[in-house]
C-alpha positions in Angstrom: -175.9 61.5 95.4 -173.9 62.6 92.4 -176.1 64.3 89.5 -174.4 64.1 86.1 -176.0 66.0 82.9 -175.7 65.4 79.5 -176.8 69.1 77.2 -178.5 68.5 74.2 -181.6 69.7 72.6 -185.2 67.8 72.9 -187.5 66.6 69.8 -186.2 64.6 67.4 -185.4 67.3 65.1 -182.3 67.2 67.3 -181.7 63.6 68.4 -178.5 62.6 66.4 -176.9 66.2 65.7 -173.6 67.2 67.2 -175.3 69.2 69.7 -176.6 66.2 71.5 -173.6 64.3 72.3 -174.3 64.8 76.0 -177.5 63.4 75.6 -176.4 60.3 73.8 -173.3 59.5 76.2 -176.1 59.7 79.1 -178.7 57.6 77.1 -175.2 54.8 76.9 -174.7 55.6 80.7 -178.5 54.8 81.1 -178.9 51.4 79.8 -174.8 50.7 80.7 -176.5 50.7 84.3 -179.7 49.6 83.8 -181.6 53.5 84.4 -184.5 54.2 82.7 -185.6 57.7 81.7 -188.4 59.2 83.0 -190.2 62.6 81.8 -190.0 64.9 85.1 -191.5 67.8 83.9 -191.1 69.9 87.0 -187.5 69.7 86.9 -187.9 70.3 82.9 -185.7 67.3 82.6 -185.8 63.4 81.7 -184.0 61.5 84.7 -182.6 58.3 85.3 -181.0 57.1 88.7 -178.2 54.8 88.5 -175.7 53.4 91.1 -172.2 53.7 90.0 -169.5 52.5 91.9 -172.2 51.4 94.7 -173.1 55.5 94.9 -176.1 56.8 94.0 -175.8 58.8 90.8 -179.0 60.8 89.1 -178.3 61.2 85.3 -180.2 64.0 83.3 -181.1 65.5 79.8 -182.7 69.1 80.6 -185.2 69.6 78.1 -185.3 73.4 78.0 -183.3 73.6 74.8 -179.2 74.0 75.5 -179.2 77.7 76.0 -181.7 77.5 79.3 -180.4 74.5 80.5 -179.3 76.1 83.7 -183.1 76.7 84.7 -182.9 72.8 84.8 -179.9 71.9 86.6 -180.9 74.5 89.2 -184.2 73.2 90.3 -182.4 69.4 89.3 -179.6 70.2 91.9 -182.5 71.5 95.1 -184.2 68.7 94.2 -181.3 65.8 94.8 -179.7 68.4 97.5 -176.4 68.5 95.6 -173.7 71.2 95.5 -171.4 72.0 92.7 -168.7 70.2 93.1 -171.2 66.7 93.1 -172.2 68.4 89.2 -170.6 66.7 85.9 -172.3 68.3 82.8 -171.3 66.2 79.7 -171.1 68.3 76.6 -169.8 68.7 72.9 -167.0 71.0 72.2 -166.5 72.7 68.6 -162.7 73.8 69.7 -161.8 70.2 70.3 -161.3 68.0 67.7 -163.3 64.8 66.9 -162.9 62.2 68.8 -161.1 64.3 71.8 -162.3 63.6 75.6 -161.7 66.8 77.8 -162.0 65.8 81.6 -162.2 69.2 83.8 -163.1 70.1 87.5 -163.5 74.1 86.7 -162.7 76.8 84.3 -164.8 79.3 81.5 -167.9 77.7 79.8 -165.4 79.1 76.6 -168.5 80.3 75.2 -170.8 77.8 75.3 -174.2 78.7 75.9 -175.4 75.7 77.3 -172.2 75.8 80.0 -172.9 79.2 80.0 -176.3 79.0 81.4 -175.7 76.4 84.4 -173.0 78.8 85.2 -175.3 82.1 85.2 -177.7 80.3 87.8 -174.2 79.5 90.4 -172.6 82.1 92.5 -170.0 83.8 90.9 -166.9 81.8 91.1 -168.6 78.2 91.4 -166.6 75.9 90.0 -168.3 72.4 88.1 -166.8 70.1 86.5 -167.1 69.2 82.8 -166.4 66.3 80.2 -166.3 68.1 76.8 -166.3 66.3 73.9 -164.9 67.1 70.8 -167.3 67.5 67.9 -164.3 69.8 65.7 -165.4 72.7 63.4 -166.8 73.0 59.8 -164.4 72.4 57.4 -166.7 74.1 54.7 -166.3 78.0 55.6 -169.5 78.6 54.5 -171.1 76.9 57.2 -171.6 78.8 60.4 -170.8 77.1 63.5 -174.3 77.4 65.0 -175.4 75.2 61.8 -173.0 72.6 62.1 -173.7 71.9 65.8 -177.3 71.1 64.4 -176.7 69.3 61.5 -176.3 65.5 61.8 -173.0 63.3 61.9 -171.4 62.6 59.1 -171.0 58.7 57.8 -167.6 58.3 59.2 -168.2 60.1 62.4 -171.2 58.2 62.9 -168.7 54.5 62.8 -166.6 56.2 65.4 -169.2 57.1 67.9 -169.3 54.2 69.8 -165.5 54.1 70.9 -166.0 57.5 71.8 -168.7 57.3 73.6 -167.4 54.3 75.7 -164.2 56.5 76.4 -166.4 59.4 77.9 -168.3 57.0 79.8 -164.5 55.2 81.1 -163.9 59.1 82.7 -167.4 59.4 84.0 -166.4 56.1 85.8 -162.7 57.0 86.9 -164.2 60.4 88.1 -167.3 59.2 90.3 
């Protein structure tokens, strides 16, 4: 069993903000594959199972808000009995730019909190992997970073979603 997890934010105050890129490349994955989410409440996450490349794969959105999500994954990962190294967490990345797909087996969360947070609940030194995906930075100064991950897409950001989307998903495919 592979477990992949897309970070986002739950409500639907949150539901096409930049923040929740994870959670729409796992919602593609999903139907892609025919998985249907399910509310799993004990494991604070919404699960689908899929079978990618005839393997078993369990695809989840934690719903603890992105800075707990490692609460989630911990209890996700006793529950499917994977380690680590069987974890991809699909998330945005403010330090990449648009469009940008950022495969990686280990490394720094690079402060963010949502990486951050699986991380706190490993053993020092675990490595996971990662596909971060580029959502840029403000161009307006004025806007703090912690606002624009929240705010919605813009118009042209929005058309190129799709190609971008079926990109991440074309890694998630090479690397399972």
């Amino acid at each position: 069993m592979k477990l992949i997890i897309g970070l986002g934010n739950p409500g639907k105050k949150y539901e096409f903000t930049r923040h929740n890129f994870g959670f729409l490349v796992m919602d593609v994955l999903a139907a892609k594959y025919h998985g249907q989410f399910q509310d799993k409440k004990s494991l604070e996450a919404e699960m689908a199972e899929i079978s990618l490349s005839e393997k078993p794969v369990a695809l989840a959105k934690p719903q603890t808000f992105m800075n707990a999500s490692g609460r989630s994954v911990k209890k996700l990962m006793k529950k499917f009995s994977v380690q680590a190294n069987e974890v991809l967490v699909v998330l945005d990345d403010a330090d990449l730019e648009f469009g940008k797909i950022r495969y990686r087996d280990s490394g720094s969360s690079a402060g963010h909190r949502g990486l951050d947070s699986i991380m706190g609940e490993m053993p020092q030194g675990t490595s996971i992997a990662r596909l971060r995906l580029g959502i840029g930075r403000p161009t307006n100064k004025d806007i703090e970073l912690e606002d624009y991950v929240l705010q919605k897409w813009s118009k042209e950001q929005e058309e190129r979603l799709p190609e971008i989307i079926e990109g991440a998903i074309e890694t998630i495919e090479e690397k399972i």
